[in-house]
C-alpha positions as a printed Julia matrix, in Angstrom:
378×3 Matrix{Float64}:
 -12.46  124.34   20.25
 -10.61  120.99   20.42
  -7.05  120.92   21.49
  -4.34  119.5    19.28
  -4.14  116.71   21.81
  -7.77  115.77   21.54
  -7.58  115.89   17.56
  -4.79  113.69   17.35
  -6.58  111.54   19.48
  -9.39  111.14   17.51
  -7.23  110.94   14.0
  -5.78  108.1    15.74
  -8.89  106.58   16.48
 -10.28  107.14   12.79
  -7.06  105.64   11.53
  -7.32  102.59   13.51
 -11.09  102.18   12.83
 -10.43  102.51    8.8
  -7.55   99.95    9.33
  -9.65   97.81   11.26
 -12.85   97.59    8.63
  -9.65   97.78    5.78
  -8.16   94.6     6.93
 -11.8    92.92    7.59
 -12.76   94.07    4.04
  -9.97   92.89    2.68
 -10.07   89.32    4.65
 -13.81   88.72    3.38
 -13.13   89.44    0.08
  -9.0    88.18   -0.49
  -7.53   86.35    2.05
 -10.43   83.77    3.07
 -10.89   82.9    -0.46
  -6.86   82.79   -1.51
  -6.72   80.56    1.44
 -10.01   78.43    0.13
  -8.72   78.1    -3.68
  -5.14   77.74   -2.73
  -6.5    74.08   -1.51
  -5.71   71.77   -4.73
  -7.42   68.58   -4.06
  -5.36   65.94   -5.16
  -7.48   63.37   -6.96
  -6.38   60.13   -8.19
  -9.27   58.6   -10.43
 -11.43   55.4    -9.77
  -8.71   53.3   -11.2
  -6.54   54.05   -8.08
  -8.87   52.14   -5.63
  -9.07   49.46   -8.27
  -7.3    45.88   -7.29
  -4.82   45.24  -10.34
  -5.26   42.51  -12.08
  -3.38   39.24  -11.55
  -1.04   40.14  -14.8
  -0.05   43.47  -13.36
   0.49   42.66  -10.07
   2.0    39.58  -10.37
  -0.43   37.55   -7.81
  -0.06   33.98   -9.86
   1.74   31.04   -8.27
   4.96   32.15   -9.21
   4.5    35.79   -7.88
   8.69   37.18   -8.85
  10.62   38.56   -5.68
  10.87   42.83   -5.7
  13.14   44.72   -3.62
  12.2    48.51   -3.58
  15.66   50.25   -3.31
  14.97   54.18   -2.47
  17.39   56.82   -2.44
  16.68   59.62   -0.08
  17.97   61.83    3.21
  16.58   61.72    6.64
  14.22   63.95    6.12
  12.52   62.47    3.47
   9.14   61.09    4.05
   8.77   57.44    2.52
   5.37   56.34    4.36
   3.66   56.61    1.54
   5.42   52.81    0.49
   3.53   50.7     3.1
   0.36   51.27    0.51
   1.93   49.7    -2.33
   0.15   46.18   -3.34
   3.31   44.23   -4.84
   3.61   40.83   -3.65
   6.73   39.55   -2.24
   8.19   43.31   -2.12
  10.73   44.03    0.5
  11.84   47.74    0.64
  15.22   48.75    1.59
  15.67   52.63    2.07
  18.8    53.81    1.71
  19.8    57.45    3.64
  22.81   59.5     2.38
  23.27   61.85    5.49
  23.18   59.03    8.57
  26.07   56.84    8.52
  24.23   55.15   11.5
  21.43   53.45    8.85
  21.45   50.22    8.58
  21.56   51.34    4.74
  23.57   54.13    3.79
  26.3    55.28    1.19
  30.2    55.33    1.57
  29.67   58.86    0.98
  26.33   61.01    0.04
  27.75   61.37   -3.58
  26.15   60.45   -6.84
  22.89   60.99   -5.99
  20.93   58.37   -6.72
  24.34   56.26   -8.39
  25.77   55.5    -5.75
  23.99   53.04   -3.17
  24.65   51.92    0.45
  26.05   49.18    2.1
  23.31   47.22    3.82
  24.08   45.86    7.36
  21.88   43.02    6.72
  22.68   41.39    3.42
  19.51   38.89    3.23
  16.11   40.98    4.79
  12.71   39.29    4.88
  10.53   39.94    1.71
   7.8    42.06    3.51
   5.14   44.59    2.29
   5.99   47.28    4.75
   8.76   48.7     4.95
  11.43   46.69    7.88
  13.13   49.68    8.98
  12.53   53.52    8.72
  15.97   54.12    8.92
  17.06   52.23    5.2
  18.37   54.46    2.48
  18.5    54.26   -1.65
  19.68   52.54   -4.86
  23.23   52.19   -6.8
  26.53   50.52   -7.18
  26.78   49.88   -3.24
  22.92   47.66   -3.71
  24.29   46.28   -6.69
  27.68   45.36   -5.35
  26.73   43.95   -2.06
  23.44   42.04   -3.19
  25.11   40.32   -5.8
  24.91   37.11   -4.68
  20.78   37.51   -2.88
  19.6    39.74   -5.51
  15.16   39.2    -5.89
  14.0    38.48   -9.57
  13.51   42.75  -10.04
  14.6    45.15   -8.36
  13.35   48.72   -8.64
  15.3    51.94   -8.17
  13.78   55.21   -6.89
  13.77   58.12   -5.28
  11.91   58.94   -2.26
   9.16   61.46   -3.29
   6.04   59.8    -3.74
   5.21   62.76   -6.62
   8.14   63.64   -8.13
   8.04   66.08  -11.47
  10.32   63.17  -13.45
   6.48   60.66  -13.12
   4.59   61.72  -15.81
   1.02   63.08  -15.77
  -0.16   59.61  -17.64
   0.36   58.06  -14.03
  -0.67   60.94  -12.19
   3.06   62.56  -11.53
   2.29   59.39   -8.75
   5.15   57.03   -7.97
   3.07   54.85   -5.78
   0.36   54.87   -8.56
   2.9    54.26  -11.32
   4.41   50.95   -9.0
   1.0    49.57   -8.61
   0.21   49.54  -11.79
   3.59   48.35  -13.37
   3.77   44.9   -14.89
   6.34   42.78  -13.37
   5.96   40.0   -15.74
   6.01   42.24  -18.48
   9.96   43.46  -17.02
  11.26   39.95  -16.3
  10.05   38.83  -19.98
   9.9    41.72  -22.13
  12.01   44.45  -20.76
  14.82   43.5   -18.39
  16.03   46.66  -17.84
  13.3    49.34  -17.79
  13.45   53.09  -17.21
  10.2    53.67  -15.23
   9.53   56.98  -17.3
   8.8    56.42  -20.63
   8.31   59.96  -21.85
  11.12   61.02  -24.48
  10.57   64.8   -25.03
  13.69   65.92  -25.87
  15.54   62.87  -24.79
  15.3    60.7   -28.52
  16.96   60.11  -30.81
  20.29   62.21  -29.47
  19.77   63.93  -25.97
  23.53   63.79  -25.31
  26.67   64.48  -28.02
  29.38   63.35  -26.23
  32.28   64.76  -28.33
  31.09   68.54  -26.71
  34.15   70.2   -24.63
  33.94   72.43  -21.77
  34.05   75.16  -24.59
  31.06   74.36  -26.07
  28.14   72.02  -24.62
  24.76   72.3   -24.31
  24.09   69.71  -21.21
  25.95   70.24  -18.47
  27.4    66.6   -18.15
  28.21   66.21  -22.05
  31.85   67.27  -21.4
  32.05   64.79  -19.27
  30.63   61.64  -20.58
  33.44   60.7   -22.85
  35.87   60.52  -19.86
  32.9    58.56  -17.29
  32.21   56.04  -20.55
  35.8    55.06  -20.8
  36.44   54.84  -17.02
  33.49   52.61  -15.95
  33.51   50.4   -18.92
  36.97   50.27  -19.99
  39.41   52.21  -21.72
  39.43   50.83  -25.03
  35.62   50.86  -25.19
  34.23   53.14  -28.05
  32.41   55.76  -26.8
  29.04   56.43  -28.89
  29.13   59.81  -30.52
  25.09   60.31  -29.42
  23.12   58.99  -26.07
  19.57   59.09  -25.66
  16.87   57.98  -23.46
  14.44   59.22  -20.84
  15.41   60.78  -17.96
  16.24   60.81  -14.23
  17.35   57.33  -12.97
  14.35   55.12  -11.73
  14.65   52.17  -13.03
  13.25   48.47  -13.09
  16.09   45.69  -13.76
  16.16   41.61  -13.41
  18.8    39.8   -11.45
  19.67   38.45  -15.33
  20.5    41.47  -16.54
  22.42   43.12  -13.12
  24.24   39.64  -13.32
  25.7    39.67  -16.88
  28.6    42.49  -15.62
  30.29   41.15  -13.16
  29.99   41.62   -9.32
  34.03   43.36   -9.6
  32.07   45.9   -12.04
  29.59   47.52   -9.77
  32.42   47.53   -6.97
  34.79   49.4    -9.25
  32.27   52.07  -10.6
  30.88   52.9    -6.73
  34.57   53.6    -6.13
  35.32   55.3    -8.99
  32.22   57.84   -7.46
  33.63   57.66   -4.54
  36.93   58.8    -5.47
  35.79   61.45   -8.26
  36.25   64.9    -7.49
  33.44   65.81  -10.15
  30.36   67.39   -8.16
  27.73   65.32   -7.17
  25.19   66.89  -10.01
  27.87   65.71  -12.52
  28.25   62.22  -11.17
  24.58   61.49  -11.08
  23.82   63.14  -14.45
  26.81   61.61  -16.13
  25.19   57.53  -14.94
  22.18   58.96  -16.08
  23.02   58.22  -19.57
  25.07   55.04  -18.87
  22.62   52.71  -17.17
  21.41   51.14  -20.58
  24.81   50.23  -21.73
  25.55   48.97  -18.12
  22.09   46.66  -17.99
  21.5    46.02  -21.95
  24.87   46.77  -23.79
  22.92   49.27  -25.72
  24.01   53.25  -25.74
  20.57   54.67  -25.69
  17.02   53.66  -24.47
  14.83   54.97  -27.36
  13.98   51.89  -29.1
  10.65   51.94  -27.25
   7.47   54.27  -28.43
   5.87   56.31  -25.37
   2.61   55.31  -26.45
   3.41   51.67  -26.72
   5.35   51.36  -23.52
   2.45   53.0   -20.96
   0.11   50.11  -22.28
   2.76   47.38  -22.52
   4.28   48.21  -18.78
   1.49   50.18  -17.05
  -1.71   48.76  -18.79
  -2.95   52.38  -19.59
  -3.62   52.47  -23.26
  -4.99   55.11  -25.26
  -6.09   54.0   -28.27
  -4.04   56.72  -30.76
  -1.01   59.39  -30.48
  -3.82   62.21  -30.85
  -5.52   60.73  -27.47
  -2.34   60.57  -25.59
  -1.68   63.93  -27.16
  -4.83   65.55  -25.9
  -4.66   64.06  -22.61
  -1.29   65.72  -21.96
  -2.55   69.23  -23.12
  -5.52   68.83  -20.31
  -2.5    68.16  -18.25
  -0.38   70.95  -19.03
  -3.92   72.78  -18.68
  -4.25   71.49  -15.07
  -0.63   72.54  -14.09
  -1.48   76.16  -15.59
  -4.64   76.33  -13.21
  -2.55   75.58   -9.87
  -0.39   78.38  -10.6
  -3.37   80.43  -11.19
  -4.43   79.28   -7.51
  -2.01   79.98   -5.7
  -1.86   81.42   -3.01
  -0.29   85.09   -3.79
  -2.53   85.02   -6.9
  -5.63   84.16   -4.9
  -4.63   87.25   -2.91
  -3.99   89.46   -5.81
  -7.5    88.51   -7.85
 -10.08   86.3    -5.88
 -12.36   86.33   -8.51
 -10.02   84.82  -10.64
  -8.85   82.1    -8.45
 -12.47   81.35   -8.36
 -12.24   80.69  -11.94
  -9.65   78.91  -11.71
 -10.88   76.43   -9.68
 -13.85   76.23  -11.47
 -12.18   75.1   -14.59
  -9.66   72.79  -12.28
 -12.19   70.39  -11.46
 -13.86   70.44  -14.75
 -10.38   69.19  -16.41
  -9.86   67.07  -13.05
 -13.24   64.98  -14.16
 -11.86   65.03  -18.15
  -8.8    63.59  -16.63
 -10.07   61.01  -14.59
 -12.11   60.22  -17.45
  -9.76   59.55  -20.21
  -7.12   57.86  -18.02
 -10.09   55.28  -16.64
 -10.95   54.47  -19.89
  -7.32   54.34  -20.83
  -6.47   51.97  -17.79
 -10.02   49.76  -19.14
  -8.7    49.11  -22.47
  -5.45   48.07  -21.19
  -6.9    45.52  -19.03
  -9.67   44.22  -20.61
């Protein structure tokens, strides 16, 4: 007869055993895969690789002078702006948390509003970027390049794939840069708001008679108050704003210049000095850039549809196309939640599907945007 020593023993030994082939079992057929369809190759189609044409990239005699003005932190990874093919293009990053940049703000507020003083007012047009220590975009650009501003200057933040691009240029900022028109901003479009989606921005995103009592934005309280103070207090403040979202912009040294250098000084200080948060002060100049660059209240004047061929040279040739390219899209986002990794985990099988499907749509995508990208630039 065993003793109870001995039989524990050997429990212990079963248990470990049926852990062992549990968690092997349960690698083979959960975790290896989950790890395998959590992969989600990122694809950008044929068109990518293509050299733009002369048009779009602006390679004629008279190729216009770009500076890139990001806005980002320290952390921020911006590498991905040495591949851009614009000529003439010198980047200046500006960094809200290191006052020791040679680009940085007053103070990290705004967001994306309020830019940095640079400690060289005239860099080198250059295709790489001069300095990995730059920082971003606003009032503090605006203010102290005045007077050496480039033909266009582009605003942005420092993700290359931020959610704000939309799926028409591949959620891709570098993508959406290389294929912009230049000539098409400096004749057509002198101030341009880089996404051209309207969802629920048009006609009215913003009603700017709402109170703290009752608003349905966060920043519409506040926009009456931020109209008057930046652009004067006897300046009628429109009843409805619209436009698309989320500050990256394209804008001409014409239009910058037709405010005067004293106004772009004025409304960095006025950030400055706010005691509004910082999600307030950015969304608030949101809304206001139009007015600032154009003298219009809202940016909706300009179809979706319209503006992806005019600007990006991606044309699809009717509102149902566009339409059904942005439900294989929304399909596509669906399908990476379906493969991630927890779900992999959960139900292999599924993931498998999932993938499956994912590069079926990835081919339909590539597909319809090549042919979209071939019209516009035929």
């Amino acid at each position: 007869m065993r003793s109870p020593t001995r039989r524990s023993r050997l429990l212990k030994q079963v248990l470990a055993a049926t852990t062992f082939f549990s968690l092997v079992y349960f690698s083979l057929n959960n975790l290896l895969p989950a790890i395998r369809y959590n992969v989600v190759p990122h694809r950008h189609p044929v068109l990518h690789d293509n050299a733009q044409s002369e048009a779009s990239l602006g390679t004629t005699v008279s190729s216009p002078t770009v500076h890139l003005v990001i806005a980002s932190t320290k952390a921020d990874d911006t590498s991905w702006t040495s591949r851009l093919r614009i000529p003439n293009l010198t980047i200046l990053r500006y960094i809200s948390d290191d006052p020791s940049a040679p680009f940085h703000p007053p103070k990290p507020k705004g967001r994306e509003a309020l830019m940095c003083k640079p400690a060289h007012p005239s860099p080198k047009p250059q295709t790489q970027e001069a300095n990995p220590n730059h920082s971003k975009p606003d009032f503090t650009y605006l203010h102290d390049f005045y007077d050496s501003l480039p033909d266009l200057t582009l605003f942005i933040h420092a993700s290359e794939t931020p959610w704000h691009v939309e799926g028409t240029l591949l959620r891709n900022t570098s993508f959406a840069l290389s294929q912009l028109n230049l000539h098409q901003v400096l004749q057509q479009r002198p101030y341009f708001n880089l996404r051209v989606t309207w969802r629920a921005g048009c006609p009215a995103w913003i009603d700017t008679t709402k109170t703290h009592a009752d608003y349905d934005e966060a920043e519409e309280p506040f926009m009456a108050e931020a109209w008057r103070a930046n652009f004067g207090a006897d300046e009628p403040v429109p009843e409805k704003l619209g436009g698309p979202c989320c500050s990256q912009f394209a804008v001409t040294r014409e239009a910058i210049r037709r405010r005067p250098r004293e106004q772009y000084r004025f409304s960095r200080d006025w950030i400055v000095d706010s005691t509004w948060s910082d999600a307030i002060l950015g969304r608030v100049w949101e809304h206001m850039w139009p007015r600032l660059f154009t003298d219009e209240a809202s940016d909706c004047g300009h179809a979706e549809r319209g503006s992806l061929c005019q600007m990006y040279g991606v044309c699809f040739e009717s509102e149902g196309e566009l339409d059904g390219y942005k439900e294989l899209w929304e399909e596509r986002e669906r399908l990476k939640e379906r493969m991630s990794f927890l779900r992999a985990v959960w139900d292999a099988k599924k993931a498998a599907g999932a993938k499956g499907r994912f590069g079926e749509v990835n081919d339909e995508i590539e597909r319809q945007l090549s042919v979209a990208w071939r019209r516009g630039h035929a």
